[in-house]
N, C-alpha and C positions, 0 to 999 in steps of 0.2 A: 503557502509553504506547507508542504506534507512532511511525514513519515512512513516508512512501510518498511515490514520485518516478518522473517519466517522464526518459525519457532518448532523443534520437533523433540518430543519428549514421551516418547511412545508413539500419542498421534501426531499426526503432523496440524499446523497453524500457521493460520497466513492473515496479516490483517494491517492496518495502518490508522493512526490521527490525520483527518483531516484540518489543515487548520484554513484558515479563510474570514475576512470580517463580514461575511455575509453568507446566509444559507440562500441553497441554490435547488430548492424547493426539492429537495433527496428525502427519497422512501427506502425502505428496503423490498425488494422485488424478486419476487419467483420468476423466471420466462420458462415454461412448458417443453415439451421437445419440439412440437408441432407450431408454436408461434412464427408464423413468417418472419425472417427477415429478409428487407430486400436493401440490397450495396446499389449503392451507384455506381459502380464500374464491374463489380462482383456479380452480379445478375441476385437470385432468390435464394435464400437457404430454407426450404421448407422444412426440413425434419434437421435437426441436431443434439448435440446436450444438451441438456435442461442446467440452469443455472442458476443463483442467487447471488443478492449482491444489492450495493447500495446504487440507487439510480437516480436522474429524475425524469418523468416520465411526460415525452412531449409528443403530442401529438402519437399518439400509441404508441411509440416507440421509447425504449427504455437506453437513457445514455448514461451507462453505468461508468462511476467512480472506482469500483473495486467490484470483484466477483468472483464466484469457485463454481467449476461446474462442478458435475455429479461424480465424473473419474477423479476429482481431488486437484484438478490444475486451478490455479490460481491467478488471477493479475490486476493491476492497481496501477492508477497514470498519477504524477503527480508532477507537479507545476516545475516549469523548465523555458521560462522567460530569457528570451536574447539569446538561446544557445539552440531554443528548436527551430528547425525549419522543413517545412511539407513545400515540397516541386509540385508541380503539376502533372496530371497522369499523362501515362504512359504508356502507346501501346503494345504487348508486350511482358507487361510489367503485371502485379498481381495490385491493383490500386487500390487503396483502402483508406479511405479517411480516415482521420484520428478517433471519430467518435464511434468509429466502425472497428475500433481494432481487438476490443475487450469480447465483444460479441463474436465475431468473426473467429478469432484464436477459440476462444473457449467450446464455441459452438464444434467448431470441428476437428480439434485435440483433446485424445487423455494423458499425454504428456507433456514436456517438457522437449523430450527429445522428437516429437510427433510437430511441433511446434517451433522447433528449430527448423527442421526442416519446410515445412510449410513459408517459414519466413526467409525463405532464400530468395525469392521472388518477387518481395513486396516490397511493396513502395508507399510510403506513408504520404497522401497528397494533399492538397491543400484546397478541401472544398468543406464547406462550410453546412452544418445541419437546415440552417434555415438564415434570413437574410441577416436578423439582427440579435443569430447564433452564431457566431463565427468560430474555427477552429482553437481552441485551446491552445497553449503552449506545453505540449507535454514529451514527458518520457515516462517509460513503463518499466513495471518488476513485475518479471512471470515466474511461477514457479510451482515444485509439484514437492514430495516428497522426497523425492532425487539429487532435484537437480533446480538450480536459481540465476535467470540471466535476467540483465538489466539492455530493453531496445531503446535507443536513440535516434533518432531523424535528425541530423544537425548539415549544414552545406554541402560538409564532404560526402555524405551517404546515410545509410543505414547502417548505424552501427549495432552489431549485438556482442554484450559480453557476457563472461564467465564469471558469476555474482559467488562468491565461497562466504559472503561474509551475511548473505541472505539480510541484508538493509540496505534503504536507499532513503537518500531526502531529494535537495530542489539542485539547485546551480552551486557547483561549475558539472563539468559531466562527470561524469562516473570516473575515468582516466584519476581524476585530480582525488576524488575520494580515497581513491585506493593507494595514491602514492600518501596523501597528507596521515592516512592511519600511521603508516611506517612511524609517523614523529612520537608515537603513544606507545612506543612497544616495551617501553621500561613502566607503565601502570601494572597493577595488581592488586586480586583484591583483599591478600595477605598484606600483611605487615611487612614494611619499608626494612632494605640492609641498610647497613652504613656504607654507602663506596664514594663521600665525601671525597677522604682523604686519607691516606695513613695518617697515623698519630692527634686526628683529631676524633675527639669521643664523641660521636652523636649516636641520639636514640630516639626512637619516635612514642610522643608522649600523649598521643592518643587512637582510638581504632579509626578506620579509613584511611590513613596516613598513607599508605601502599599506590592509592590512586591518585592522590594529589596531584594537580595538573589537568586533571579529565574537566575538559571545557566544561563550564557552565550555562554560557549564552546561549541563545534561539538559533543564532545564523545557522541556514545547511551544514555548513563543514563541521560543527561542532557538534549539532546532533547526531549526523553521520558516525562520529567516535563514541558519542555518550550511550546511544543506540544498542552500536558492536558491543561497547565493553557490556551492559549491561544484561544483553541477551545473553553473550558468551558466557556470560558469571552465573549466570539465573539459575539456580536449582529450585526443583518442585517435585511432588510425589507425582507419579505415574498415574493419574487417575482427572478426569474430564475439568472437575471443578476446580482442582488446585493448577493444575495447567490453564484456564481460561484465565483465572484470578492473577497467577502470577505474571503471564502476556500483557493483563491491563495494567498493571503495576508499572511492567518495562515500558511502555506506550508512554504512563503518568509521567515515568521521568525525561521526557522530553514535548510534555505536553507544554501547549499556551496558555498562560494565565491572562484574561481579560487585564489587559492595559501596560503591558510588560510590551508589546511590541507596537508599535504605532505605525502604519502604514504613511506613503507619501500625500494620502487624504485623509489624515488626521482619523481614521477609523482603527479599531482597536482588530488586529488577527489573534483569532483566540483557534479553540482547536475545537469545532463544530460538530464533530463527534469521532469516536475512534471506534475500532473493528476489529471482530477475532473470529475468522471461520476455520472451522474445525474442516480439516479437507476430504477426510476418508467418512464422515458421517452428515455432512451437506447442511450440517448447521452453523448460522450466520447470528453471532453475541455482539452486541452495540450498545453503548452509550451514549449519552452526550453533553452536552457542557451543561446546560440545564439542568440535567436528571442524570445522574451518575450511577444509576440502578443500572446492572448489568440486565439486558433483556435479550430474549434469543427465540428464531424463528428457523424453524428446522421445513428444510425443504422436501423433505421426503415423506411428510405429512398433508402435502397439496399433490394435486392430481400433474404429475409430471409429465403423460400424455393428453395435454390439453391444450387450447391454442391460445388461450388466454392468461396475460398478466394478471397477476396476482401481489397487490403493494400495501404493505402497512405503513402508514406515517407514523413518525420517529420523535415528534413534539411533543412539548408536555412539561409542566412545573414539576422540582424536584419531588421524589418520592423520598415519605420519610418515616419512617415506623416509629412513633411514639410508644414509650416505655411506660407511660402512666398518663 
């Protein structure tokens, strides 16, 4: 189960918790402009945007989780069990695997609307990284500064929507998110009227009272609300630090606490690290369930005419500054 949200507050931000009972060997990773990639249906992209992003990196190749390239476009898959589905290619078609879709977009879009368009063709298929890699079940949130759609691969097609609420979590699809917000449209983060009833006196007899109701649970559909309200609400000063700080705040509140969710094999989904890339300045801030020290890796600091990945591992015991 993931999260993913934009955030724009002078600069724009784009990042997500991942949650998962198991880490899946993710670095955060530079790819150069010059790093090959080569599609299995797509043929070679020699030269593109340079990008950064969390990945893990197999066999040279970097299968990124979330990323921003350089023009500030953004995207992040997150898990979509029983509603995804990749056909098989197509000729004709623009084929692209799923593990191919983050590099592929980013590599050859600075927008959103560059990226619309690009994806009028494609076809998300069902082949697999390697044998005992098989394709993810995913759906993605792209987005720039602009503009934020949410792609789907499910039976009926490719679907892409019009994201206005810039969040997304897991299942059902996106259609269901956006009708079930509808049910929260009386929260707020003022203080509650009375429209009980006539003639009966209530008064709200403490602060928060306004949002009563706003799910509490882990499920998708309820962090999908808790998410919205939260971003929607969120004020911060105009300035880098108090905007990353208050990002990871709204992330915290719909983050996994080790043992709160129990998977069907009895392992704990916690939230393995969460993400805030700043999109107009190509730096990429992470934590992680371990180490909650915000830490940041600016991509414009590595040589982004190069052909070589560039990865820092993200592990490590909490950091703690002792006061005496």
């Amino acid at each position: 189960m993931c999260t993913c949200m934009t955030y724009t507050n002078g600069d724009f931000y784009f990042g997500r918790n991942l949650d998962l009972e198991y880490s899946f060997g993710e670095q955060v990773t530079v790819t150069p402009r010059r790093f090959p990639f080569s599609f299995r249906c797509l043929g070679k992209l020699e030269t593109h945007y340079a990008m950064i992003g969390m990945a893990t990196v197999m066999e040279g190749y970097p299968l990124y989780a979330d990323a921003v390239n350089e023009k500030g476009l953004a995207m992040a898959g997150l898990n979509f069990p029983g509603n995804a589905f990749y056909p098989e290619p197509e000729e004709g078609t623009d084929s692209a695997a799923s593990f191919e879709l983050i590099p592929w977009i980013l590599g050859r879009c600075a927008s959103v609307k560059e990226a619309a368009a690009l994806l009028k063709n494609a076809r998300i298929v069902n082949l697999s990284f390697a044998e005992k890699v098989p394709p993810a079940p995913l759906h993605w949130m792209l987005a720039d500064k602009e503009q934020c759609l949410v792609i789907e691969s499910v039976k009926e097609g490719l679907k892409i929507y019009e994201n206005p609420y810039g969040v997304l979590t897991n299942n059902p699809p996106f259609p269901f998110h956006q009708m079930n917000l509808h049910n929260y449209l009386n929260l707020s983060a003022g203080a509650p009227k009375n429209r009980f009833a006539k003639g009966v006196e209530l008064e709200a007899y403490g602060q928060g009272m306004g949002a009563l109701g706003l799910p509490g649970d882990a499920s998708p559909a309820s962090r999908f609300v808790r998410a919205a309200f939260l971003k929607w609400n969120a004020k911060s000063e105009k300035e880098e630090s108090a905007n990353v700080s208050q990002f990871f705040h709204i992330l915290d509140g719909v983050a996994m606490v080790r043992g709160m969710v129990m998977t069907p094999e009895g392992k704990c989904d916690i939230t393995t690290y969460s993400s805030c890339m700043n999109g107009g300045k190509g730096i990429y801030y992470y934590k992680t369930y371990e180490n909650n020290r915000i830490r940041a890796v600016d991509m414009h600091r590595e040589d982004l005419d190069g052909t070589q990945l560039k990865v820092w591992e993200i592990g490590g015991p909490q950091d703690i500054l002792r006061e005496n």
